[in-house]
ZAMARGU-4260 file (C-alpha; in steps of 0.2 Angstrom, whole numbers, plus 5000, padded with zeros to 4 digits):
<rodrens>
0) 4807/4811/5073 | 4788/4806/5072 | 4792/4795/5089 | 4799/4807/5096 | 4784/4820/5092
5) 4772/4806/5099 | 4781/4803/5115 | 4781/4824/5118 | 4764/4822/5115 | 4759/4809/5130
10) 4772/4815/5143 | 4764/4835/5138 | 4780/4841/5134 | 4788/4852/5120 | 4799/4843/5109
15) 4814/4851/5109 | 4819/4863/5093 | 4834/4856/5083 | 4848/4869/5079 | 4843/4878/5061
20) 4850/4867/5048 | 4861/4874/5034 | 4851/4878/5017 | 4847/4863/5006 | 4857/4872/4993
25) 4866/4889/4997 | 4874/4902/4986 | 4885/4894/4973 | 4906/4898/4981 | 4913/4909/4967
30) 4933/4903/4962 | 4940/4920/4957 | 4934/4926/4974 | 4943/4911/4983 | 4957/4917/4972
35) 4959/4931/4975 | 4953/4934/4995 | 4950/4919/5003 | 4968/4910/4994 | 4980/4923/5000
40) 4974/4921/5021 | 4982/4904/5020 | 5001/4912/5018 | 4994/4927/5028 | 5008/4930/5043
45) 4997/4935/5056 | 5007/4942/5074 | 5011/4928/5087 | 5003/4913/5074 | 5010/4903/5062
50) 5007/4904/5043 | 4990/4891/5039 | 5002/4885/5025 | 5015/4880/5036 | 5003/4865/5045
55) 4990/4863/5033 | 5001/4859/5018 | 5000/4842/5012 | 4991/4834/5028 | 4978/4838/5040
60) 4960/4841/5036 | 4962/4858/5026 | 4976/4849/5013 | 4984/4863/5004 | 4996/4860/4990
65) 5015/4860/4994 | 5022/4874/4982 | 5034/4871/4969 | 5050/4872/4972 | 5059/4886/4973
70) 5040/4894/4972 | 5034/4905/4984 | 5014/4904/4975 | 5001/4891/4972 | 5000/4889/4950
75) 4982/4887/4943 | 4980/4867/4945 | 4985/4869/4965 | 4973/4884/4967 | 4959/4873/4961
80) 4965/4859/4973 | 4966/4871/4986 | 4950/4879/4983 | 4942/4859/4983 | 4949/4857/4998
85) 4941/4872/5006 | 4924/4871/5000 | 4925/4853/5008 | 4925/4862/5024 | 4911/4875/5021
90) 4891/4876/5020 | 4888/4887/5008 | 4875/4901/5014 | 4878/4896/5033 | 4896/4902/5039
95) 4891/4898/5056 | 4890/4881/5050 | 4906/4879/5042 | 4921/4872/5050 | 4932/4883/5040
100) 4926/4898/5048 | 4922/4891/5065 | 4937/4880/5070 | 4949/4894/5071 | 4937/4905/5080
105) 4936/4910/5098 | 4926/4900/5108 | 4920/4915/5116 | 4917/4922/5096 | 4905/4904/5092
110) 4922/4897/5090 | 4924/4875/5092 | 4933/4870/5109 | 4951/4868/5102 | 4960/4870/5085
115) 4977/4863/5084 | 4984/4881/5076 | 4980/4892/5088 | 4963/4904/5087 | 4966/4915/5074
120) 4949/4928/5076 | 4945/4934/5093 | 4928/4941/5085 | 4917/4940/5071 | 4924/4957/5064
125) 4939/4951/5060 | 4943/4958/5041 | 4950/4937/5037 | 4933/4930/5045 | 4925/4944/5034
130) 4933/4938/5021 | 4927/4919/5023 | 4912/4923/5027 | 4908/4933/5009 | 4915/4918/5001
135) 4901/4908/5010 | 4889/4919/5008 | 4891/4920/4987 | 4901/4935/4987 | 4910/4939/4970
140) 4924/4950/4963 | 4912/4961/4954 | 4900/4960/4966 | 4893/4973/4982 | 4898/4990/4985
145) 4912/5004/4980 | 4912/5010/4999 | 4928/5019/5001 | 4939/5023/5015 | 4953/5036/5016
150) 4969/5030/5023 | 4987/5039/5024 | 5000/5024/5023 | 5016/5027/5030 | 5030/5015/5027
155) 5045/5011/5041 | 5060/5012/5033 | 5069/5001/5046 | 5055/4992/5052 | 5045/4978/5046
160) 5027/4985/5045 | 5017/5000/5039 | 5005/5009/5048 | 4988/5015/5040 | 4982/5032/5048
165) 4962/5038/5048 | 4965/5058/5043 | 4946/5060/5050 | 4953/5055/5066 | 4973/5053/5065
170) 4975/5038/5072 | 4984/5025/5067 | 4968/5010/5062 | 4978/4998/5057 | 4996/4989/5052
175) 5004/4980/5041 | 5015/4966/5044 | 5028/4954/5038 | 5035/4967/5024 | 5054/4970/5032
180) 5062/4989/5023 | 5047/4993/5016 | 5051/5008/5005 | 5038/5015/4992 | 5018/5013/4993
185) 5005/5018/4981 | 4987/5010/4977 | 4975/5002/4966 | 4963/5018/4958 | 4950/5005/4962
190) 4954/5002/4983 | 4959/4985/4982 | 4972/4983/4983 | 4992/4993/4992 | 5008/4990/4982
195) 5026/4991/4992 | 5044/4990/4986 | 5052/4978/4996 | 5069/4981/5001 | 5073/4965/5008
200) 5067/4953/4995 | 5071/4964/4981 | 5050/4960/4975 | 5034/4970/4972 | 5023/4966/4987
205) 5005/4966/4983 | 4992/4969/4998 | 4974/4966/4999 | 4966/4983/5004 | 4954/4974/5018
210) 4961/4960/5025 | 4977/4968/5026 | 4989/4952/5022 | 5002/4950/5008 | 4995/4943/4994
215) 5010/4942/4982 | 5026/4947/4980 | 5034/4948/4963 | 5052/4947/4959 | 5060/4961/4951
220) 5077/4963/4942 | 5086/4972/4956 | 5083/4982/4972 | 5069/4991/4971 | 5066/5012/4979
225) 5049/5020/4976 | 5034/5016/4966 | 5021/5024/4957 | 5005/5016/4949 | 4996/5019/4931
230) 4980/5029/4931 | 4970/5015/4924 | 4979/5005/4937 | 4986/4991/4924 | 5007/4995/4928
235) 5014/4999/4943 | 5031/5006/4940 | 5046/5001/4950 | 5063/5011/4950 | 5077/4997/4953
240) 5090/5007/4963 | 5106/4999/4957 | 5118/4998/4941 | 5114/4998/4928 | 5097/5006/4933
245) 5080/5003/4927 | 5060/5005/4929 | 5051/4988/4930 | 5034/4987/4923 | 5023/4976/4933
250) 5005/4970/4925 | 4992/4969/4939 | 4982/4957/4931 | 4994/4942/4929 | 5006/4950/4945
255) 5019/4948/4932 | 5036/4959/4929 | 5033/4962/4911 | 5045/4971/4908 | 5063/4981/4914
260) 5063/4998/4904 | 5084/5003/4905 | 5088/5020/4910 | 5104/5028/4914 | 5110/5027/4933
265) 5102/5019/4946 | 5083/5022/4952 | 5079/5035/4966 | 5061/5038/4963 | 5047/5037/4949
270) 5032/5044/4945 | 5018/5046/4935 | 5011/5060/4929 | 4993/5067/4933 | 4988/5064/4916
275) 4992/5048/4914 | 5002/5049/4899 | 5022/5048/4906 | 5031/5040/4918 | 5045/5049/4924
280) 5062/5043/4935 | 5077/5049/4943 | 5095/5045/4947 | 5106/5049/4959 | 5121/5043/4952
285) 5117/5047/4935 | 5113/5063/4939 | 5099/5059/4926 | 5081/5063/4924 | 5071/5052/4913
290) 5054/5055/4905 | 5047/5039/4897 | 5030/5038/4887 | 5017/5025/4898 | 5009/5020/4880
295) 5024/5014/4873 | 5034/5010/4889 | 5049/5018/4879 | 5060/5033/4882 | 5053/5047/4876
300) 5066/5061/4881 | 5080/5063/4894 | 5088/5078/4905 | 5104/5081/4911 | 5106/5087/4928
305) 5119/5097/4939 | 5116/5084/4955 | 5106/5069/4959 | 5090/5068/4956 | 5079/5068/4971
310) 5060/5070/4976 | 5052/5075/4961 | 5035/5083/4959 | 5022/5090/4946 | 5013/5106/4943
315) 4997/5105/4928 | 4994/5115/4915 | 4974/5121/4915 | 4971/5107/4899 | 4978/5093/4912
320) 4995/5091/4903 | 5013/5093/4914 | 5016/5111/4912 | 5031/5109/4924 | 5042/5096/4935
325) 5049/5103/4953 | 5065/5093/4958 | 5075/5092/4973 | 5094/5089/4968 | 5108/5080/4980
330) 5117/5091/4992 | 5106/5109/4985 | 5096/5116/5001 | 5083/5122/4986 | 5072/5119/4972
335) 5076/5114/4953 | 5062/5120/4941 | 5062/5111/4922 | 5047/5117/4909 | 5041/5101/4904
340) 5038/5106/4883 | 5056/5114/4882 | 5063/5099/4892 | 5074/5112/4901 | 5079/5118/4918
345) 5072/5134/4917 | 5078/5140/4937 | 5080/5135/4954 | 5080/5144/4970 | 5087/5140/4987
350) 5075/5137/5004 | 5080/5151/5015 | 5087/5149/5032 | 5075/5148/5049 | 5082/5159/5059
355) 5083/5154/5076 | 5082/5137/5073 | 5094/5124/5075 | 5102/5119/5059 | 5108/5098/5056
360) 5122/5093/5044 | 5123/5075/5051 | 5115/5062/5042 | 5107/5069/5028 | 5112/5057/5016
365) 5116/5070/5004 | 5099/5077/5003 | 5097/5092/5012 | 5081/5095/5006 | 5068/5078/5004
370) 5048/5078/4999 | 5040/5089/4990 | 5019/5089/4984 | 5009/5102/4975 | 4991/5103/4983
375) 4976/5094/4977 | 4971/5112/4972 | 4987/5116/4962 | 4989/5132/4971 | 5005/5126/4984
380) 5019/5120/4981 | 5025/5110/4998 | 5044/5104/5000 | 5053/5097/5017 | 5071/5103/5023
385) 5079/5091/5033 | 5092/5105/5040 | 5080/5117/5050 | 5064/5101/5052 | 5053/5112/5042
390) 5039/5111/5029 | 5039/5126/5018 | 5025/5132/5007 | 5026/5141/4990 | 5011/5151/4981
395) 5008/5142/4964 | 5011/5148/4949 | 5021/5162/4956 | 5031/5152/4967 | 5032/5165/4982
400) 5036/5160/4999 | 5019/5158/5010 | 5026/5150/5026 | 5036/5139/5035 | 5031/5128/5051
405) 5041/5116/5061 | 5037/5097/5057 | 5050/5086/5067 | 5066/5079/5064 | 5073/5073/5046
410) 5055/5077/5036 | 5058/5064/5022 | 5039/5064/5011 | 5025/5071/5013 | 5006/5066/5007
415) 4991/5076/5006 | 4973/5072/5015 | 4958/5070/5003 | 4952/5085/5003 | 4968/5094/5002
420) 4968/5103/5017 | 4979/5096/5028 | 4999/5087/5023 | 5004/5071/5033 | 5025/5074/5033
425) 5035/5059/5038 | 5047/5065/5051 | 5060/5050/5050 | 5069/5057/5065 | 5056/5056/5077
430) 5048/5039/5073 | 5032/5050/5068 | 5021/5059/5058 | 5017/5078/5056 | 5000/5083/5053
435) 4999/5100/5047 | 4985/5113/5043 | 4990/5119/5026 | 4978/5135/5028 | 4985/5140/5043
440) 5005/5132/5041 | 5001/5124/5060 | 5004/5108/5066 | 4990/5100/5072 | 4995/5082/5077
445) 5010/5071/5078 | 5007/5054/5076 | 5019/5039/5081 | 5022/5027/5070 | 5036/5014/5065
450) 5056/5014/5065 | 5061/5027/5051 | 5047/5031/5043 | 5049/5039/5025 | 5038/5037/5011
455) 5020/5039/5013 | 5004/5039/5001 | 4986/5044/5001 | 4974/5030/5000 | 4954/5027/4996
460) 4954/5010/5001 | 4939/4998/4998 | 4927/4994/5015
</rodrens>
């Protein structure tokens, strides 16, 4: 370097400025982080590419471990080989200057010339390259900010994605891929992370809230239907939807099944109620409605019904307890009400006609009436008819009709906005979702999304 200063110096020239070298020592690259974030993008199935696991397992550069088999996850002593191998290929502090990052970039993102499987990020942006480049930079679990971001998910019943739609702008911002019969969703309290039942596999699919990719799937004991998680967010709840019926409890710290709780007749939905304290299930089959306590993950009391137990939904009493359940039974164009201290039915009353519109009878399913939410204010009480494709709305506590407004074909679930003021119906008929003004019963968008969409949840998701 000093001859080459010396030379510059008699020919009058400028040496010329070497590229910024990468800091002597960067920011120390935290393992839960690479556990947790960086970890899962190597099984991430992204669209037109091929799993990283799939080439990078057991040779090349980047050798990740071989699973176990029959495994389907890394155990603790490969995730600290892989985690070896990957800070082999970084410079921490400098994520422009780690091959990691940078070899399966676009060239015309900073990207190298060629990388044998394929350019994965077209930009910088890229919630994966965001991701890497965290790790990198130091970034930890507990570290950085509680940004949130509001997203309605909507699963495709007979599709192989979700979609994820912006209720500031109602467009669809992103999808989910690589999760075929996805049926229920629900959320981390804290944003990080999306839960679906998986059909297909008969597991718990975990995905993480910013990168999108499947993280986990956990195996349950049958063929799972909705979901619902804990308010501290430790259990999600899984009703298993064949004989001789159950509720699996997932633990979301070890992304184990922990336990199956039986219950009479096979799982349509579950719950949990707003406060916390029950976790409630019903059955078709069994015609059966079961109330188990969350703190004991035992049966605490059970209901007979006249019909199947459908869509379920819950009304608070002003100290935050369950003051009643509203219940949508098989083959009943109505509503079921049950007082939840006396443990009985106490009424029900039917949906009335629309008059003038066209009334379906074919492919129902046996549920004539599908989806019902109370408002995030607790005064409306929304439920979907899938004979006259109509959201009807109910004045709480009093239960009088307010309204009807058209929403599409076969309405299956609906989900609120935030603020409350606007439900997102899931018209499995039409391939899309209603958007309706709950103020003023009018819909104000119609958004397309995947093949038969049905259930749906409200997400604050982390940045």
């Amino acid at each position: 370097m000093l001859l080459e200063l010396l030379m510059a110096a008699l020919l009058g020239q400028q040496p010329a400025t070497p590229p910024p070298a990468p800091p002597a020592s960067g920011p120390t690259l935290d393992y839960e982080f690479f556990k947790a974030r960086v970890q899962p993008l190597f099984t991430e199935k992204r669209v037109d590419h091929a799993r990283c696991v799939t080439c990078h397992a057991g040779s090349t550069t980047l050798r990740l471990q071989r699973f176990a088999p029959g495994a389907t996850a890394w155990n603790e002593e490969q995730t600290r080989q892989n985690f070896e191998a990957a800070r082999a290929m970084v410079v921490p502090g400098s994520p422009g200057a780690s091959r990691l990052l940078r070899h399966p970039l676009a060239r015309a993102a900073g990207g190298d010339v060629f990388h044998g499987g394929g350019q994965h990020w077209t930009t910088k942006d890229d919630p994966d390259w965001r991701v890497l480049s965290a790790w990198v930079n130091g970034a930890t679990l507990t570290a950085g900010t509680d940004a949130r971001v509001a997203r309605i998910i909507q699963t495709n019943a007979a599709g192989d994605n979700i979609h994820l739609i912006d209720p500031a702008t109602n467009t669809v911002v992103g999808v989910i891929h690589d999760i075929e019969v996805p049926h229920g969703v629900t959320s981390a309290p804290d944003g990080t992370r999306l839960y679906f039942s998986n059909e297909a596999l008969h597991t718990l699919d975990v995905v993480d809230a910013i990168t999108l990719a499947v993280t986990a799937r956990i195996p349950l004991s049958g063929r799972p239907n909705n979901v619902f998680v804990g308010k501290d967010g430790k259990r999600v709840y899984v009703g298993i939807a064949q004989a001789p019926g159950a509720v699996d409890v997932i633990d979301t710290v070890t992304l184990t099944n922990a336990k199956s709780i039986p219950v009479k007749g096979a799982i349509h939905n579950v719950y949990v109620t707003p406060d916390g304290k029950y976790v409630v299930s019903g059955s078709i089959p069994g015609r059966m409605l079961t109330v188990i306590d969350a703190a004991t993950e035992t049966v605490a009391w059970e209901l007979q019904m006249s019909a199947g137990v459908r869509p379920m939904t819950f009304e608070q009493a002003k100290d935050g307890s369950t003051s009643r359940i509203f219940v949508q039974l098989s083959d009943y164009h109505g509503i079921a009400v049950v007082d939840f201290a006396s443990r009985k039915e106490v009424s029900r009353f039917p949906m009335a006609d629309i008059p003038g519109e066209e009334k379906h009878t074919q492919g129902l399913q046996g549920a004539p009436a599908h989806g019902l939410g109370v408002t995030p204010d607790g005064k409306t009480l929304i439920a979907t008819s899938k004979v006259f494709s109509q959201l009807y709305a109910y004045s709480l506590p009093d239960l009088k009709p307010i309204g009807t407004v058209h929403v599409g074909q076969h309405p299956e679930w609906v989900t609120f906005s935030p603020d409350g003021k606007f439900v997102y119906v899931a018209a499995a008929g039409d391939n899309a979702v209603s958007v309706v003004n709950i103020a003023t019963l009018k819909e104000i968008a119609r958004i397309p999304v995947g093949q038969v969409p049905k259930r749906n949840g409200t997400a604050m998701l982390r940045r």
